[in-house]
C-alpha angles and dihedrals in degrees: 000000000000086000090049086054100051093041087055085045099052090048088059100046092050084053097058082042090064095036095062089088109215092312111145111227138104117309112255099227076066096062085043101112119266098242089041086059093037083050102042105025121084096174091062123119091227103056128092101263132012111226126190111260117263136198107217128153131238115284111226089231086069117107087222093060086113098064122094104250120195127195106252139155123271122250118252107221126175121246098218091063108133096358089148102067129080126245116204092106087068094040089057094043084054092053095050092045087057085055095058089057093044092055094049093043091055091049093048094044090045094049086050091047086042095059092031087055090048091051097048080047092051084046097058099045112093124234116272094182091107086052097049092112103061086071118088115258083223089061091064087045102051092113088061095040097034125094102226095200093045089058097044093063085054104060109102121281128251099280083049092051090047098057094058092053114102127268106273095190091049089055091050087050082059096043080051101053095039088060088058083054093059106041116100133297078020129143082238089064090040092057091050091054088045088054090045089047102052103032082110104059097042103080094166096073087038091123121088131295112315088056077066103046086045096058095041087058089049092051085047101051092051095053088048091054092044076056095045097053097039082051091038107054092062083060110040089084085058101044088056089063102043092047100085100057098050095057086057087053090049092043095047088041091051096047085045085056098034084056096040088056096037083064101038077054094050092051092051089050094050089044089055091042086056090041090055092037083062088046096046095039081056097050094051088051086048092235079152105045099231135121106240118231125242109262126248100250102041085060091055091050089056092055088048091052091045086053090055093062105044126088116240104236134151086040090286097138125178106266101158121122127262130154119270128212126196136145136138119286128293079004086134097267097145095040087053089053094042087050088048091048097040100234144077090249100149129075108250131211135175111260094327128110122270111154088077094155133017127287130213113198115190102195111187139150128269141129097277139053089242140157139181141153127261085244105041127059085207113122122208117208103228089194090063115076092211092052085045091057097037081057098052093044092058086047085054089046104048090041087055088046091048094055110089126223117291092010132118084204157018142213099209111116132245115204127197139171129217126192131188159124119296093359124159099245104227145121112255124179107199106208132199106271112263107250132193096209128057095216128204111285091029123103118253098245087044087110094042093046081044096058091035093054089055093043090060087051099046097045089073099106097207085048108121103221113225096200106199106200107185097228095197099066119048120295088228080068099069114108096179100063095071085040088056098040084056095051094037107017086166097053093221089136121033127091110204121218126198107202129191087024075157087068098031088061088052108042101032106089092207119046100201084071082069085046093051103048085047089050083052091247103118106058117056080231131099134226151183102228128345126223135199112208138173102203085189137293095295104270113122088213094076129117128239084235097052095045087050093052089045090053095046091048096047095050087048093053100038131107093219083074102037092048090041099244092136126022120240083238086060095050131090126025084252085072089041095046087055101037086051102044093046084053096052085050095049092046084042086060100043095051109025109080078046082070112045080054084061098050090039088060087040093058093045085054096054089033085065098041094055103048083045095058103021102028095154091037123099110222113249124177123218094272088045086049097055088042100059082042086054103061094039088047082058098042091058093043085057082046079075093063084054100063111108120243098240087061099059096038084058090051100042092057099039095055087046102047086053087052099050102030094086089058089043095051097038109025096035113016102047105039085053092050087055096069127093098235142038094243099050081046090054086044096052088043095049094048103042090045090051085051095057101036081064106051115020118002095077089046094047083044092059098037088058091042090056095039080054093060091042091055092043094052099041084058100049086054103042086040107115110226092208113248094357094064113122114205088187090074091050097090090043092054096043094053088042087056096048093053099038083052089050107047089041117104126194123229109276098207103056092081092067092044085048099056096053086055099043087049096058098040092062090044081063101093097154110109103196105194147037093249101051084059096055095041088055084050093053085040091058102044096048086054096051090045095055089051095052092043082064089033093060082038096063089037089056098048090047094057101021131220130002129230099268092048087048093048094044101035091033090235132136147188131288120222093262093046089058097050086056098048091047088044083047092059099043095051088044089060090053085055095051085053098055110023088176091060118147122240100259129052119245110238085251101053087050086062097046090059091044100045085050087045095055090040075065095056085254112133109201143175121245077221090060091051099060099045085054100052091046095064093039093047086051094051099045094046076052102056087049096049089055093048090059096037084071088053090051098064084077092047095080090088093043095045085042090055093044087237115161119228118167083203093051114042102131093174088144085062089063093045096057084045084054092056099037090053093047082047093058097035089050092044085050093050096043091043089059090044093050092046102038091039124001100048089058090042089059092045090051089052092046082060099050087042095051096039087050076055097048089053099044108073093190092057088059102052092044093052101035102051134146136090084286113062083032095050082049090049097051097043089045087053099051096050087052090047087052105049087049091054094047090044092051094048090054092048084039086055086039096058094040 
């Protein structure tokens, strides 16, 4: 290159020589500089070696290729010009030169050994990308969550920042030992000639400079490492020894580090928690006028509850991913997942059992430490220590109510939200420990509905496993990681914790176990990521903030982290919590739109099915149903007010007078027929009728008035409407009518405003017209035939059949029969005798018939004889009151007139116009108080009734049954089941 160089330059230089046109002046070859001809021109005196002049053209590799070149002649110079000077000024302006391009040679090849050096690095560092998870999402979003300007007050200070600049003296050692390198007769010179020398032969740095400076570092370098190892070999005795020590300074510096930016991590995070507890703070108060949306994790809970309830069927089962947490018992299972959630949230005991049912904890983010339940809309303050202890007392409570009879546990859920600053947002279910013994007070299967219940759990198989190992006991003793490698023999979703490592340092009398069961040797499971925790000292008093300090403490001071034994990122629940929630999300994301396919073909298979089976249907789920069974429930209870008057007065007095005949006939009517005169019968009739208006008549009044409503509504419900007429709704009404009947109370002071009216209606005897006579009169009849009707009933069936029934249906008589008809006919003959016989047989007559029965051969009671007199004497009394009752029809003039005829006293007319008169004037009275009260009062309690209902799911289900309403009920499930799903993976890309 430098001859390229000098030959360009000469031809120059013979070119100014022969422009100069004849003008006499120095040559300006002769005003070129001393060190640039010393340089250039080969032909000089002065330079290292003469060679004959040659005429060559320009290589095209020469940076002057551009220029116009001529042929010319070449100058003749003499080689004695300037003899006489002295040239160790050029000599020192070459060397200087040399050390520009040495300089710029030694940056270029640094900055090429410098990148070379990077990529073999990058090479050797292994890919990270499958353990990408493990590290928290915040860390990639720093820059969004990080105050610049905070942390940029904390970056050290100047004396910090100066430690870490380089050495300036040691760089001037180097400046100063690179100057001896390049003095004369050095290696330094030597190289530079070696480089001259064999330009020619090295075709691969043939193009342009940095070729040159290239090769130069490379010579360099190789003279520098020819130094190092004569030097080195003297030393290496002594770097063996000392390297030791210096990896337990690295190791003992980087944990120092690791720890100092852990913390200075820990402060930002708490600044930002407090940041987003303000914003949130002034969401909630709507400083910003805007609704808040639901979190993404709350919808995702809601999925999960909805799950719970629905029953798997078309082989759609849950796999969607929660938390589950397993471990032996007593492992430390509660304490992980209230160190997870921040808060003592779970009832404690010492050595017994307390986890009895499974647990769901929602932990998601919000402006106060918060919990509830998913049924309840009561908060507790998780700040607060009595609302702390009232909320493990109702966990308690509802863990004990869940528990059947004669069970340890139970696999009801319990599900709980918490809400706070700075929480993992994930899904955790929190199961009874597994046990080995069935102890005393437990049930026998306790151990099998245990395993069975984590099994269900762990068979998810987007469930993440958190495996909780008790570090303290043997390892040999734990009973849940076999549990754990049945259910996850790959290990590509548990996540092993190792809980008490405090004690475990203490008590194991070789740390590397602890190694090993970290490293995932130990134990024939395997796992994602393994973790080493200390959840407190073991006193249930103690605070979230002091067990995180004694964690923290412990893993600073202990020897697991200085000898390398655990790694800082394997340390703390706060690494745990994030490890394990990124992990949940990341499982969240792989598995959830899977789902929502399942449920959406789901839903086409029960779509069809129902249009198939139920095509002019709507489909109406169990709640839309009772509903629709609600309002016509109540539309039929309003039917009641349309029921005309008339036709509950008719009621009314029809359904009393059946209940109080019998005591009129018998009590009243009968006992008065029996005197001698009219006035002893209107005594006996006044004073057994006031006797009965006091005590019985208004409650038997109100009895048949309620029975009436009763009767009414049962018939508006059970009354068909013709094709509209829904079956399904049967069971539902009939169960509404009971306990509306039920629950309904009548007035009870009707009874005391009735009986004034009842009374003066029977002290009325004063029959005005003509018509109310005849109408008593038909009254009364009706009422006598229908006695004798039953009368001849009860005859007929005492001495059988009579001739023309045994000679038609070929029936007789049994032997009883026979002694009753004889005993009939010969009591019948007494009666014919004495036609004016009163209504009971003297002890004497008794003896005549049975002494002429037994003349007959017929053996017969006294007893019989009396209960057979009693039906032939009433019908006989019967058969003469309605005979005069047919004279009487002509007595109203003479009753109007007060006239007095023995043969026409018709004083039991009046008494049946008495009572028919009290019946309508009763059936009036009740009917206003059953339209203006009572009717309001039963549609208020069908109310109550259907809204209690409405309230009791069981009662649902149990009243509204059959493929239908359950075909409506799945499919309304699974579309719910669906939209949520949709609505939470857009969220899910949103967020993303």
């Amino acid at each position: 290159m430098w001859r390229t160089r000098a030959a360009a330059a000469c031809v120059i230089c013979r070119s100014l020589a022969n422009s100069s046109c004849g003008i006499k002046r120095k040559s300006l070859l002769q005003n070129l500089h001393l060190v640039s001809r010393s340089i250039h021109h080969p032909c000089y005196p002065s330079a290292k070696f003469q060679r004959p002049p040659l005429r060559i053209s320009i290589q095209q590799l020469s940076s002057l290729n551009r220029l116009p070149l001529h042929k010319t002649k070449l100058l003749n110079v003499k080689h004695g010009y300037q003899s006489h000077r002295n040239f160790w000024l050029a000599r020192l302006a070459s060397r200087l030169l040399r050390v520009r391009y040495l300089i710029l040679g030694s940056a270029v090849g640094g900055g090429y050994t410098a990148k070379k050096t990077y990529e073999q690095w990058k090479d050797m560092i292994p890919d990270l990308e499958d353990y990408k998870w493990i590290v928290p999402d915040f860390i990639w979003e720093l820059d969004e969550l990080v105050d610049i300007e905070k942390l940029l007050k904390a970056l050290p200070d100047a004396d910090d920042l100066a430690k870490l600049m380089p050495d300036f003296e040691k760089i001037g050692e180097s400046l100063a030992s690179l100057k001896g390198f390049l003095s004369p007769g050095s290696p330094g010179e030597t190289a530079f000639r070696a480089t001259d020398q064999g330009y020619d032969n090295d075709k691969q740095f043939k193009k342009g400079l940095l070729g040159e400076l290239i090769l130069l570092q490379q010579q360099i370098q190789q003279h520098e490492e020819e130094a190092r190892r004569a030097a080195g070999f003297s030393s290496q005795q002594k770097r063996k020894v000392s390297d030791k020590e210096k990896i337990d300074q690295l190791q003992e510096e980087l944990l120092r580090t690791q720890l100092k930016y852990q913390r200075m991590l820990e402060r930002l995070e708490k600044e930002n928690k407090e940041l987003r507890k303000l914003v949130l703070q002034r969401d909630d108060k709507g400083i910003h006028q805007r609704k808040l949306k639901k979190s993404l994790i709350d919808m995702y809970s809601e999925v999960l509850d909805i799950l719970s309830d629905y029953d798997a069927s078309y082989n759609t089962q849950d796999h969607l991913p929660r938390v589950v947490v397993v471990g032996d018992q007593s492992a430390g299972k509660t304490s992980v997942l209230e160190m997870i959630a921040q808060a003592r949230i779970f009832p404690r005991g010492s050595g017994e059992m307390m986890t009895r049912s499974p647990v769901k904890v929602t932990l998601s983010e919000g402006p106060h430490h918060v919990a509830l339940f998913k049924d309840s809309s009561r908060e507790f303050d998780l700040t607060k220590e009595e609302d702390l202890a009232a909320l493990r007392n109702e966990i308690e409570i509802r863990m004990r109510n869940s528990v059947k009879e004669g069970c340890t546990v139970s696999t009801e859920t319990i599900s709980l939200s918490v809400k706070g600053p700075g929480l993992q947002r994930m899904v955790l279910v929190d199961l009874p420990g597994v046990i080995s013994t069935v102890t005393s007070g437990m049930a026998p299967d306790t151990k099998e509905t245990i395993f069975s219940i984590s099994k269900a759990y762990m068979q998810n198989p987007n469930a993440i496993i958190l495996c909780i190992q008790d570090g303290s006991v043997d390892a040999e003793r734990s009973i849940v990681t076999d549990l754990v490698s049945q259910m996850d023999p790959q290990g590509k979703r548990t996540i092993f914790v190792l809980t008490k490592v405090d004690l475990a340092e203490k008590n194991v009398a070789s740390p590397n176990r602890i190694q090993q069961i970290i490293e995932g040797k130990l134990f024939p499971m395997k796992a994602l990521g393994y973790f080493a925790v200390v959840t407190g000292k073991g006193n249930s008093s103690e605070s979230i903030e002091s067990i995180k300090e004694y964690e923290e403490e412990f893993f600073q001071n202990s020897k697991l982290l200085k000898t390398s034994m655990l790694k800082a990122h394997q340390v703390t629940t706060k690494n745990l919590s994030l490890a394990v929630s990124d992990c949940f999300w990341k499982m969240v994301r792989e598995s959830v739109e899977q789902q929502a396919d399942a449920f959406k073909a789901t839903r086409f298979n029960l779509e069809t099915e129902w249009k198939n089976n139920y095509p002019r249907l709507r489909e109406l789920d169990r709640n839309e149903l009772f509903e629709k069974a609600k309002n016509e429930i109540l539309d039929e209870v309003i039917s009641l007010t349309q029921v005309t008057p008339k036709h509950w007065e008719e009621m009314l007095e029809k359904t009393l007078w059946e209940r109080v005949s019998t005591h009129v006939i018998e009590n009243i009517y009968l006992p008065a027929a029996q005197t001698a005169n009219s006035g002893t019968f209107n005594t006996t009739v006044d004073i057994k009728l006031k006797q009965w208006t006091d005590k019985q008549l208004p409650n038997k009044a109100v009895e048949v008035a309620w029975e009436t409503l009763q009767e009414e509504f049962s018939r508006f419900m059970t009354e068909k409407k013709g094709k509209e007429h829904d079956d399904i709704f049967d069971k539902l009404k009939q169960a509404v009518k009971e306990e509306t009947i039920k629950r309904h109370k009548w007035n009870e002071r009707a009874e005391d405003s009735l009986r004034v009216i009842q009374h003066n209606a029977l002290e009325d005897r004063s029959i005005s017209d003509k018509q109310q006579w005849d109408a008593a009169i038909h009254f009364m009849e009706e009422t006598l035939q229908s006695r004798l009707k039953d009368t001849e009933s009860v005859i007929e069936d005492m001495v059988g059949p009579d001739w023309k029934k045994r000679w038609l249906h070929w029936v007789g008589r049994t032997k009883e029969q026979n002694i009753r008809n004889e005993t009939k006919n010969e009591l019948e003959k007494l009666i014919k005798c004495n036609e004016d016989h009163p209504a009971y047989l003297a002890n004497d007559e008794v003896t005549t018939v049975r002494k002429n029965l037994e003349a007959r051969g017929v053996a017969v009671d006294p007893c019989l004889i009396k209960d057979t007199w009693h039906q032939i004497y009433r019908r006989y009394f019967l058969k003469s009151a309605l005979s005069h009752c047919n004279l009487c029809r002509r007595g109203f003039y003479y009753y109007q007139r007060h006239f007095v005829d023995s043969e026409l006293e018709c004083n039991d007319i009046v008494l049946f116009w008495r009572i028919q008169r009290m019946l309508a004037i009763t059936a009036n009275t009740l009917r206003q108080q059953l339209t203006n009260t009572e009717v309001r009062r039963l549609e208020k309690n069908v109310k109550e009734v259907l809204e209690d209902f409405a309230e009791d799911n069981e009662k649902k289900v149990m009243l509204l049954t059959g493929k239908r309403v359950q075909l409506a009920e799945d499919l309304k499930k699974v579309r719910e089941i669906q939209e949520k799903l949709e609505a939470f993976i857009e969220a899910l890309h949103q967020e993303k």
